[in-house]
C-alpha positions as CSV (number, residue, x, y, z in Angstrom):
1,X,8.1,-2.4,20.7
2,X,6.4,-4.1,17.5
3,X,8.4,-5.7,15.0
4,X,7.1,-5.5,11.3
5,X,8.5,-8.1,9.2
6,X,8.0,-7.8,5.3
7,X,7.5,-10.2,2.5
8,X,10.5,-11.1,0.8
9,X,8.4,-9.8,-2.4
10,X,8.1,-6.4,0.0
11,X,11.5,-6.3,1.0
12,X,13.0,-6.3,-2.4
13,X,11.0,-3.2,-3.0
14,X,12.1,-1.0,-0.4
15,X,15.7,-2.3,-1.1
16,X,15.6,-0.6,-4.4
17,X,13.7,2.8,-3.0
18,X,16.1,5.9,-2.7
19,X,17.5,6.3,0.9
20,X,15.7,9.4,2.0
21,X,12.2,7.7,0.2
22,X,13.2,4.4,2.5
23,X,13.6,6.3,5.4
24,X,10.0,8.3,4.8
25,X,8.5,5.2,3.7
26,X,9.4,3.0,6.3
27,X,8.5,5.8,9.0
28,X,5.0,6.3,7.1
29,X,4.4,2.7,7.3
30,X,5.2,2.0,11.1
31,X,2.6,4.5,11.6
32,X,0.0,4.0,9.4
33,X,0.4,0.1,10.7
34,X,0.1,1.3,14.3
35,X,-3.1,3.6,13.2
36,X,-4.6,0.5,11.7
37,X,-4.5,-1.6,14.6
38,X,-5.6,1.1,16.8
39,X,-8.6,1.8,14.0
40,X,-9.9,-2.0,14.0
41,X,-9.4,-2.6,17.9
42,X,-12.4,-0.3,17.8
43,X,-14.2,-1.3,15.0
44,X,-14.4,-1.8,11.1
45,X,-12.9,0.9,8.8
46,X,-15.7,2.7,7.0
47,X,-13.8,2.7,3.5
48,X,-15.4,1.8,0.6
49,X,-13.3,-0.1,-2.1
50,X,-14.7,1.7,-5.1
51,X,-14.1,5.2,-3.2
52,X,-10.5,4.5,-2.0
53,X,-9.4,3.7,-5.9
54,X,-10.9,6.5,-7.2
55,X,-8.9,8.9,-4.2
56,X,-5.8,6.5,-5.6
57,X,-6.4,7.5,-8.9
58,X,-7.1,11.1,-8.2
59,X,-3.9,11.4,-5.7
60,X,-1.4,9.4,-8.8
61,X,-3.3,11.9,-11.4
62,X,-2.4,15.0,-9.0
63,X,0.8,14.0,-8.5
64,X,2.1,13.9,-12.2
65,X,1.6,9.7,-12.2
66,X,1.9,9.3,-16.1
67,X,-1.7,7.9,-17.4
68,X,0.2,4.4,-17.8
69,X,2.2,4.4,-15.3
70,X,-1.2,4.7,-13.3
71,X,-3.0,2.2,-15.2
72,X,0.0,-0.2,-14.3
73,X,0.0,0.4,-10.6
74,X,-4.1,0.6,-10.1
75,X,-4.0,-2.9,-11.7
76,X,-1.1,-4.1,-10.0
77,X,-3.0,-3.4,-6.7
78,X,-5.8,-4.6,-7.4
79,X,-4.6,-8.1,-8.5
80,X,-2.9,-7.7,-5.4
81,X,-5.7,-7.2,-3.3
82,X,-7.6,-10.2,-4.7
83,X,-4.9,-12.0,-3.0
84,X,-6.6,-11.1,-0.1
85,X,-9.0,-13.4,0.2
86,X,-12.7,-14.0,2.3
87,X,-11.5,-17.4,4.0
88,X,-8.0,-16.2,5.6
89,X,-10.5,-13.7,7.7
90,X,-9.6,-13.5,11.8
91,X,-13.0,-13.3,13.6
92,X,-12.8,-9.8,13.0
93,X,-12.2,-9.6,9.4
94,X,-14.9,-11.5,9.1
95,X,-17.3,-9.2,10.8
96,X,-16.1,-6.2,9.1
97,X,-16.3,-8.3,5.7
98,X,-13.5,-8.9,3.0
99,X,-14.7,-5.7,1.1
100,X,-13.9,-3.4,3.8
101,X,-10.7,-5.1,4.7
102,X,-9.6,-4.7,1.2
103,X,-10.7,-0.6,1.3
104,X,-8.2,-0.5,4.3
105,X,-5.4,-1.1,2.6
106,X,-6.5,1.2,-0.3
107,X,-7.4,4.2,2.8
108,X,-3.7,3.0,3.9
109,X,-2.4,3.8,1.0
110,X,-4.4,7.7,0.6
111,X,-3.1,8.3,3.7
112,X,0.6,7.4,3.4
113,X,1.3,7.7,-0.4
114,X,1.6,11.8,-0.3
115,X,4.5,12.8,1.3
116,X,6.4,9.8,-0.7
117,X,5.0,11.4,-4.1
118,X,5.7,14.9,-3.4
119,X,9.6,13.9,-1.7
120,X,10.7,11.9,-4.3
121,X,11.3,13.6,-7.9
122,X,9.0,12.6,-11.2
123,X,11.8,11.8,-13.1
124,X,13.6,9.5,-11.1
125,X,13.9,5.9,-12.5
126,X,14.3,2.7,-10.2
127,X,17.2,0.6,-10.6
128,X,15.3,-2.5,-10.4
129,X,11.6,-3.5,-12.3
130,X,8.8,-4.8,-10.3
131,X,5.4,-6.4,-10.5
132,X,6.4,-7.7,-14.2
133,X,8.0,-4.4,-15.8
134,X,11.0,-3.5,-16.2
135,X,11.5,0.0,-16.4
136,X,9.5,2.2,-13.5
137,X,9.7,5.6,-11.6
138,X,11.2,6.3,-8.3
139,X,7.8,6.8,-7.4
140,X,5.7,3.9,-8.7
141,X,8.7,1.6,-6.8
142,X,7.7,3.6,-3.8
143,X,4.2,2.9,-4.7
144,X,4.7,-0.4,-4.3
145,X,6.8,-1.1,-1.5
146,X,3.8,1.5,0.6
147,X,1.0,-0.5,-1.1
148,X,3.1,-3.8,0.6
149,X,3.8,-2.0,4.0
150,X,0.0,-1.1,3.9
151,X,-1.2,-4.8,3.0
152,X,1.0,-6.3,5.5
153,X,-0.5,-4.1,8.2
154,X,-3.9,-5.2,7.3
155,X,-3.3,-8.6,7.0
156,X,-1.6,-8.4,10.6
157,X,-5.2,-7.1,12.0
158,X,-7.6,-8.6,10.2
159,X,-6.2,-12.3,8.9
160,X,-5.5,-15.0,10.8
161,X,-2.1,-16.6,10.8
C-alpha cells in the first residue's frame, strides 16, 4: 500500500473542499498518482505544456469557470509550475526534460479535474481563500487542491528527494 503525503500548502486545501468533493478528489488523485507512475516506469509522457493549458483553459471555459476566475487559476498554476525546476530532476526527469515533466502535471490535471467540476455546484463559495485571494468557488478550491495532488505525484516520479 502507498502512502501519499501532501504539502502542508496541499493539505490546507483539501481541508476546506466540501466532503463529497474531498472524497472524489482524493480518490481521483490516488489514481491519477498511481497512473503516473505506471506511465513514466515506461517512459516519458508525450504532453506538451502549451497543449495541456490550452485543454485547461478549454475544460475551466466548458465548465462555466468565470473568465477571471480562470485567469486566476491558469496563473496560479503556472507560477506553480515554475517551482518545478530543471535541477531537482531524478535521472529520469532529466531524460524526459523539465518541459514534459511540467506537461504532466498539466495532462494530470485534464484527466482528473472533470468529475470534480461537474460534482461540485458553480455557485458554491469556499470557506477559506487560497493562492492570495480571498474569496473563491467551491470549484477553483478544488482546482487547487487537484492541481497539488497532481504536482505532488509528479514530483514523486520524476524529482529526486
Amino acid at each position: 500500500m502507498r502512502v501519499i503525503v501532501f504539502s502542508p500548502e496541499a493539505r490546507e486545501h483539501v481541508r476546506m473542499l466540501p466532503r463529497f468533493a474531498l472524497s472524489l478528489g482524493i480518490i481521483l488523485a490516488m489514481l491519477a498518482i498511481g497512473g503516473a507512475d505506471a506511465d513514466a516506469a515506461n517512459s516519458c509522457p508525450g504532453a506538451d505544456q502549451a497543449t495541456e493549458r490550452r485543454k485547461l483553459e478549454r475544460l475551466l471555459s466548458a465548465n462555466d469557470v468565470s473568465k477571471n476566475e480562470r485567469a486566476f487559476l491558469l496563473a496560479g498554476a503556472a507560477a506553480r509550475l515554475k517551482e518545478v525546476q530543471a535541477r531537482n530532476l531524478n535521472a529520469r526527469g532529466r531524460a524526459c526534460g523539465i518541459d514534459n515533466v511540467r506537461a504532466h502535471i498539466l495532462a494530470c490535471m485534464n484527466s482528473t479535474l472533470p468529475p470534480l467540476l461537474g460534482d461540485v455546484p458553480a455557485d458554491r463559495k469556499a470557506t477559506s481563500g487560497f493562492w492570495g485571494r480571498k474569496k473563491l468557488s467551491a470549484r477553483a478550491a478544488g482546482f487547487i487542491a487537484m492541481f497539488h495532488a497532481c504536482r505532488a505525484g509528479t514530483m514523486k516520479t520524476f524529482l529526486s528527494g
